[in-house]
C-alpha positions, 0 to 999 in steps of 0.5 A: 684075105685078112684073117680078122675083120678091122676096116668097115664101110657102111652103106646106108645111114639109117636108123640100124647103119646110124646104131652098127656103125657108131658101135663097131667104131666105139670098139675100135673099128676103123669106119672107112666110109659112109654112103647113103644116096642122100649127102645129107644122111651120109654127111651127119652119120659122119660126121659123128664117125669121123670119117669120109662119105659119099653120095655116089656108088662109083666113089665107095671106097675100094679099101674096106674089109667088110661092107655092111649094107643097111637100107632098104628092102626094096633097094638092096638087089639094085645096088648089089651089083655097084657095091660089090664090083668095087673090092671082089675080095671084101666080105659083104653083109646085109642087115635086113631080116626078111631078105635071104642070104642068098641075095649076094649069089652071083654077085659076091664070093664072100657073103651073109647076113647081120641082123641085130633084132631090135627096134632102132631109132636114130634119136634114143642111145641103144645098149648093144650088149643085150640085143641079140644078133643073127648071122649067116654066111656061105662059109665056116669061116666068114661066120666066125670072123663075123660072130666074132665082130659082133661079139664085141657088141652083143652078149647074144649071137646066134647062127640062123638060116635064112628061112629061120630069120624071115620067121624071127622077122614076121614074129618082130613084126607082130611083137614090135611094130604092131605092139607100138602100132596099138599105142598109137592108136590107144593115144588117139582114143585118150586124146579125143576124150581129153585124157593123157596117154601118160596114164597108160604107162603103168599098164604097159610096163607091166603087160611087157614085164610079166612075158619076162616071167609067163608066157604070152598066153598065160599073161593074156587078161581082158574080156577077150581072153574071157570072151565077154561079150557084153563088154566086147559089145559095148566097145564095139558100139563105142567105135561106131564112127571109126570102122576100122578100129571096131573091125580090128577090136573084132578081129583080135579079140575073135583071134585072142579067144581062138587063142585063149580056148587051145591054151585050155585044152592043154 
């Protein structure tokens, strides 16, 4: 068993595997192989590696001393059993933040979790150093071969339990995704009314900010917080023809004011 991690195999070619793997190999680490179920994938994440890929489970490479699995939730239980069989010996990883570590059992005798919480897009250039990543493994000393690895990406690791990272997961879920989800929708309004969504940019550098210096719900303005309800009411009456939206504006202006009245209790 080698003592310190240097060949790696990469399964999956997706936004997270495209950002892992070009930051392990900008450290010096040999990238063996690239797999993903689409050659085309496989081949352009490649491509920028320098090194082989395959479409094929039966042809990922035995020779590796980590294998990194980073595709979907959904898929990862299916390909277990395939990935592992090939090195026995090797260490393996998944990168997903709500599957347990556990997953692995059963399957393999070296095992854990990385995962880098941040939002990934193959098209931006991410610096890794202040990204921070979230280990586990079943033993002392695959957490440390693995906290030092990516040591050599990120300023911010941390140990977490499986329980512990589904909770990171779902609070990236609501700080992230749905953050982004109410730009977009913030875009369709200002289009249907012939203005930029440029115009918003201020507004949203600062909310992001001011967390950096308050807390969320010492940050919180608007008529919500102050549960306005004649401003609360027009808007609602604005978003007549769109009930989904006029619905989620009462949702999250009933649930920032729920928010709003424990914040002055204390």
């Amino acid at each position: 068993m080698n003592e310190t991690i240097t060949s790696i195999a990469i399964i999956g070619a997706g936004n997270v595997a495209t950002h892992l793997a070009l930051g392990l190999s900008g450290k010096g680490f040999t990238i063996r192989q690239v797999f993903s179920r689409t050659e085309e994938s496989a081949r352009e994440l490649a491509t920028k590696l320098n090194c082989p890929y395959t479409s094929s489970l039966e042809q990922l490479t035995p020779d590796a001393d980590l294998y990194i699995v980073s595709i979907k939730d959904s898929a990862l239980e299916s390909v277990i059993p395939h990935i592992t069989r090939r090195n026995p010996q090797a260490l393996f990883v998944h990168t997903a933040g709500s599957m347990s570590a556990d997953v692995w059992k059963g399957y393999a005798n070296r095992y854990g979790v990385i995962y880098p919480m941040q939002t990934f897009s193959k098209q931006r250039t991410i610096d890794f150093t202040d990204i921070p990543v979230f280990i586990e493994a079943n033993n002392a000393d695959d957490t440390d071969r693995l906290t030092r690895l990516m040591e050599q990406l990120s300023r911010h690791i941390y140990h977490v339990s499986s329980e512990q990272r589904r909770y990171l997961h779902i609070a990236a879920v609501f700080a992230c995704n749905f953050t982004n989800h109410m730009y977009a929708v913030c875009e369709h309004l200002l289009k249907a009314h012939g203005l930029p969504f440029a115009a918003m940019l201020p507004l949203i550098d600062e909310t992001a900010r001011k967390v950096h210096l308050l807390s969320p719900t010492e940050a919180q303005t608007g008529p919500a917080c102050r549960y306005d309800v004649n401003v609360i009411d027009r808007h609602l009456q604005m978003l007549n023809g769109e009930p989904e939206l006029a619905k989620l504006y009462e949702l999250i202006s009933q649930n920032i004011h729920v928010y709003n009245k424990r914040k002055s209790k204390h």
